[in-house]
N, C-alpha and C positions, 0 to 999 in steps of 0.2 A: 504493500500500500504506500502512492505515494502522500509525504503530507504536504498542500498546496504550498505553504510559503518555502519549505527547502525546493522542494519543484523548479521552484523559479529563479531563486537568487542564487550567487556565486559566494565564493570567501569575502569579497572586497566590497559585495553587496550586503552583506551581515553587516558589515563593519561602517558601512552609510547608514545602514537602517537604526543602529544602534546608537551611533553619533546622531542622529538626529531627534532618538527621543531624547537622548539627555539634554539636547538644544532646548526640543521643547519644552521640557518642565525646569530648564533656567527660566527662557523667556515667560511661560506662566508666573514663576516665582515673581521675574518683575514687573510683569504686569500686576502683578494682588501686589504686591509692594508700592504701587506708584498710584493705583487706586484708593489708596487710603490716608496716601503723602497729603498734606496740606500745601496748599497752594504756593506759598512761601518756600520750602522745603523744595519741590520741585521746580522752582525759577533760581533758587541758589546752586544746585548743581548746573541747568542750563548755563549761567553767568559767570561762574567759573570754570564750564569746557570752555566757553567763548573766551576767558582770560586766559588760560593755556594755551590757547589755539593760538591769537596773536603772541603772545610772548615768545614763542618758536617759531613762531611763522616766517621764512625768508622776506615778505613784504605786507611789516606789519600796516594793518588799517589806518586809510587817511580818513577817514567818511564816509556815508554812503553814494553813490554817483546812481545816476537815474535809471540806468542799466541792472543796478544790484537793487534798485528797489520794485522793477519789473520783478526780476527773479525772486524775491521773495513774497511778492504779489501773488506771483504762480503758485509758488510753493504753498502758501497758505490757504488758496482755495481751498475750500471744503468738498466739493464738488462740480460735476459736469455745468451746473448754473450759473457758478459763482466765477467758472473762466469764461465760460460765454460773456457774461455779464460784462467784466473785465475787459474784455476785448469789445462791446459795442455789438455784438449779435445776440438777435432775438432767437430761441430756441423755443422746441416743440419736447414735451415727454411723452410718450405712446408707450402699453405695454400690450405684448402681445401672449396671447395665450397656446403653447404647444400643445400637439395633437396628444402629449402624454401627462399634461398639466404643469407644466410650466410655467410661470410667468417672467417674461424676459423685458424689461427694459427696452428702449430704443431714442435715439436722442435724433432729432433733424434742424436744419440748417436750410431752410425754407427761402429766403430773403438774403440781400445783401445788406453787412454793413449797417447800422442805422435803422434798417426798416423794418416795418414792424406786416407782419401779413394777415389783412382783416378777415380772415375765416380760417383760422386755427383746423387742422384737422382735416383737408381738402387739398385737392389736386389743384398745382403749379402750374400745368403746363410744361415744365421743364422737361429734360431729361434728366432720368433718376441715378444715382450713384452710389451704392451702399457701399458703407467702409467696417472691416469687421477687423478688432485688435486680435494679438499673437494669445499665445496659450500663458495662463495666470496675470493676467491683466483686462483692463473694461477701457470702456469708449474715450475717458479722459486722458490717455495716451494722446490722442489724437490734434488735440488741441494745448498743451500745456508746455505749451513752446514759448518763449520771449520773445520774439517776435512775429507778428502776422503774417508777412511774408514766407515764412520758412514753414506754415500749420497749412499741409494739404487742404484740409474742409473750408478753410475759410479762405485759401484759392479759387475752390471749385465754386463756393457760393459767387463768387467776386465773378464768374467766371460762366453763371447763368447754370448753374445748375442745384436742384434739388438734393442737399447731401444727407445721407442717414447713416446714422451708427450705429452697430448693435453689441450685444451683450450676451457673455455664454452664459449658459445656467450659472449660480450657485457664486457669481462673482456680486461687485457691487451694490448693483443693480437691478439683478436677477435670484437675488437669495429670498423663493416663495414658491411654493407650490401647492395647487387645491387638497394634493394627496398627501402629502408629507411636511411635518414640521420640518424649519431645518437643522434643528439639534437634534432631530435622528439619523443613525446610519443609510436609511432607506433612503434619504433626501440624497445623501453622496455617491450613493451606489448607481453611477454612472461611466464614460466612456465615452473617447474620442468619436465611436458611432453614434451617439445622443448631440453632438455638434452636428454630425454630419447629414443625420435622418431628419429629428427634428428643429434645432434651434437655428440655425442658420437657413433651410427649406421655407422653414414659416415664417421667418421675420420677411423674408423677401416676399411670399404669399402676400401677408397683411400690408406690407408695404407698394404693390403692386396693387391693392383692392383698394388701398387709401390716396394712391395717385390716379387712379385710373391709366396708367400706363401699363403697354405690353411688353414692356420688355424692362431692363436695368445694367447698368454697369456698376460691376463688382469688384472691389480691392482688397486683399487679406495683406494686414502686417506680418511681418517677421515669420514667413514663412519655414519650415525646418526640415528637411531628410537627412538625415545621416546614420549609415551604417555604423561608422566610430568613433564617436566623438574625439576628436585630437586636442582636447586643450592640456593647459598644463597637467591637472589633475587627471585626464581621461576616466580613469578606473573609479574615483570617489564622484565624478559626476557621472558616470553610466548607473556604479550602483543608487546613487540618491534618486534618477531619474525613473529606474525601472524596480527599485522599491517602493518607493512614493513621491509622484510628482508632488503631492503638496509639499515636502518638503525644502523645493526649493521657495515655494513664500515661505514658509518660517525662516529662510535663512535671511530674506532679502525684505517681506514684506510686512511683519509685522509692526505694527506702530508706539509699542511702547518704548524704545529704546529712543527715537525721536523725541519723548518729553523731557529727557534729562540731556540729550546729545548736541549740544552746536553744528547744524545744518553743515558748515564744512566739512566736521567731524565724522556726521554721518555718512556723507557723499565719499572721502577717502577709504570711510570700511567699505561701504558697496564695490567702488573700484578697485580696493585691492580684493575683497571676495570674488570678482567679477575676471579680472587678470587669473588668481588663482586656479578656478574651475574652468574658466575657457578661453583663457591665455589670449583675454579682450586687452588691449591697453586704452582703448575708450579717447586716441587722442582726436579723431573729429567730431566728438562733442564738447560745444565750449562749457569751461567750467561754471559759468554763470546758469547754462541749460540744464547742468546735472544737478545742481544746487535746487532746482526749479522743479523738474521733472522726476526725479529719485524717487519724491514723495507720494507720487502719482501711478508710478511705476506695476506694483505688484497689486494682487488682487485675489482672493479665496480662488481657487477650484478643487476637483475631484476626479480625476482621469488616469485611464491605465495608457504609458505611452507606448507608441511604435518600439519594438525592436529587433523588427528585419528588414529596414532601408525599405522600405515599399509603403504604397498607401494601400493599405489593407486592413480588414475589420478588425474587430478585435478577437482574440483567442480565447471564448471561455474556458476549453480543455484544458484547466491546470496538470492533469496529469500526464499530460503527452512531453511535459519538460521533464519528468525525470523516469519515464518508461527505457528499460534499456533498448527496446529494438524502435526508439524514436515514433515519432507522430506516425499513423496512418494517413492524413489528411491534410491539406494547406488551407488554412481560413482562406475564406473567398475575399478578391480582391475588389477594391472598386476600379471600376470602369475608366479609369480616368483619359486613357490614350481612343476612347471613344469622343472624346468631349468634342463637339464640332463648331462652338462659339470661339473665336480670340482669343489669344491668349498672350498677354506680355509681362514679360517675367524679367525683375531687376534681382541681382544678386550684388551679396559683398566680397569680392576674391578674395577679404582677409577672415570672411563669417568663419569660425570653428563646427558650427552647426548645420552645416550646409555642404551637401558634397553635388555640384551642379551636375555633375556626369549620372549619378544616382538617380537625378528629379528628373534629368529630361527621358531618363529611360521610361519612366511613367506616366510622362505627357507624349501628347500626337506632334504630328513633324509640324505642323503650323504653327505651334507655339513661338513668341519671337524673343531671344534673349538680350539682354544686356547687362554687362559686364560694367559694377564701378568700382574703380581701382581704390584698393585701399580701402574700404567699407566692412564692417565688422555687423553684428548682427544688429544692433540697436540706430543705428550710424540715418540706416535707413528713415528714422520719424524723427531725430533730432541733431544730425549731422550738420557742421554748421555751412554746407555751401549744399543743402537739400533742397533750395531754391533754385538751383544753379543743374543740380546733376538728377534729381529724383522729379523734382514734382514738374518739373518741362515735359519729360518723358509720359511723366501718366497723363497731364490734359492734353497734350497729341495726340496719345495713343485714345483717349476718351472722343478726341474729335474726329478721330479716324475710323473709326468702328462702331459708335453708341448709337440706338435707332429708337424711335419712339414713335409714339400712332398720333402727336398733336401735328406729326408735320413730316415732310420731309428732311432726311440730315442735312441736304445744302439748306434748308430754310430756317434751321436753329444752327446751324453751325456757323453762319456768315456774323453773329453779334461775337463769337468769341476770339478773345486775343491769342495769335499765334507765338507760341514760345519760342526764342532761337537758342540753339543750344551750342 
């Protein structure tokens, strides 16, 4: 008899799994530690990282300049509102309900700039564009940039188009369901197939019924295949990954350690954690960005992940991992090299997470690549010339392919500005 968790893990995977319960009941300790702290108490340790920090610091503080009072703008949002807000656009919250009860979030960008749109909840006219964030993070990715120029969504709105962002189960925005509280196991007992069947199928459903358009253009962040992870750590990030993906939010996205840590402070352990496990060095993100964006970063989930470099269902058969005459059978794969819509696909030749030769083996030959030098996995939504090298790329390729039933594509395509690259 096998028993399911030796099944699965390796030596190196015990030793992830284990290192990260101890993480977690540090981290619980200080969160009930800081829950009880008096408010005083907690702004003294804050004021003295912050005095340690410059007292060491190669260039210690002159003030704050209007730059570093953005990024702590950012930083401080509370939420998906509070950066719109911040930035001058009017947003929409919609929630949609999955065919297995769900309820998912979804945030849109209806209007440009300033405007405000007199019938909340109805069709644009535009062309629609939904943007869906990477695995353990929500929609505020998207937006919690320092500057406008370099935030996709509020290009594409600037830019005549309807933008929508959604949200997986069990993260932000998404933690509800008709059937399940979510401080029960049943609520987490999910899988990369529950993104792929319902949460993402029906936000685009409801989102399609709410614009009255036939069709949409679709973007996923921080896409991932990789057969082997190469970063520094390889072995401690395969097993953390395929012991328990939520493990990596406890490393990265918990919020208690932020009420006693100076923002710098914080952002230096992320980046060194971040080098460590996948031998990111994070230098085209400016530091004022990661300062900003850090805190926005992670976000709850519950997923079992890939690990045989293919996009394929998931393996309920735990005991076909430790059978000695191996599996009888291959989970069934999705379809993906069927796909007959566009496809254009930006990568980062320095991603750790990304083996491009792997992905296009599971995409069809019209898929269209490009290459940006130097680009690591994050690089992609907050890199700081992603005005320059990412988002030219996506509202071309969005002008070059999007179609919608208010019009012909020469007929909405003629108001939008042509990016040179």
């Amino acid at each position: 008899m096998v028993v399911p968790l030796i099944g699965r893990l390796k030596g190196h995977e015990y030793a992830a799994l284990v290192g990260g319960f101890f993480f977690l009941v540090f981290e619980t300790a200080i969160s009930f530690i800081i829950k009880f702290l008096p408010v005083p108490i907690i702004q003294w340790f804050h004021n003295h990282s912050r005095t340690l920090f410059h007292r060491f610091s190669v260039n210690p503080a002159q003030g704050k300049s209007k730059a570093e009072d953005v990024a702590d703008a950012i930083r401080k949002a509370k939420d998906f509102a509070e950066l719109c807000q911040y930035w001058g656009y009017t947003h929409e919250e919609h929630v949609v309900l999955t065919n297995d009860g769900y309820l998912l979030g979804l945030h849109r960008l209806p209007t440009k700039r300033g405007q405000r749109k007199q019938s909340p909840g109805t069709s644009t006219g535009k062309p629609v564009v939904y943007l869906h964030h990477g695995l353990l993070m929500n929609s505020e990715v998207w937006i919690c940039l320092t500057n406008a120029e370099r935030c996709l969504p509020f290009v594409l709105a600037e830019q005549g188009f309807d933008v929508w962002m959604g949200n997986n189960r069990g993260n932000k925005y998404s933690k509800k369901s008709v059937h399940h509280d979510p401080n029960s196991v049943k609520f987490w007992n999910y899988s990369l197939d529950d993104f792929a069947w319902h949460d993402i199928p029906d936000s685009i459903q409801y989102i399609l019924d709410i614009t009255k358009s036939s069709s949409l253009s679709y973007a996923f962040a921080a896409l991932s295949i990789h057969p082997h992870p190469v970063g520094l750590a390889a072995p401690l990030v395969d097993g953390l990954m395929k012991a328990s993906p939520t493990l990596m939010y406890l490393f990265f996205g918990r919020r208690a350690i932020l009420a006693i840590l100076y923002p710098p402070i914080f952002t230096s352990v992320i980046d060194t954690s971040m080098h460590f496990l996948f031998n990111w060095d994070s230098q085209n993100i400016p530091y004022l960005q990661k300062i900003a964006a850090y805190a926005h970063l992670y976000s709850l989930a519950s997923c079992q992940i890939m690990r045989e470099g293919a996009f394929q269902m998931y393996d309920d058969d735990v005991s076909a991992f430790g059978s000695p005459g191996g599996r009888a059978y291959r989970p069934a794969r999705f379809p993906t090299k069927n796909i007959v819509t566009p496809i254009v696909l930006l990568y980062g030749d320095r991603d750790s997470l990304v083996d491009i030769q792997t992905m296009l083996k599971e995409l069809p030959d019209h898929t269209t690549v490009t290459r940006l030098n130097g680009y690591e996995h994050l690089d992609i939504l907050w890199g700081k010339d992603v005005d320059k090298d990412v988002i030219p790329e996506v509202v071309n390729a969005l002008k070059l392919h999007c179609d919608d039933s208010s019009g012909s594509p020469d007929e909405f395509k003629g108001g939008f500005k042509v990016f040179e690259r």
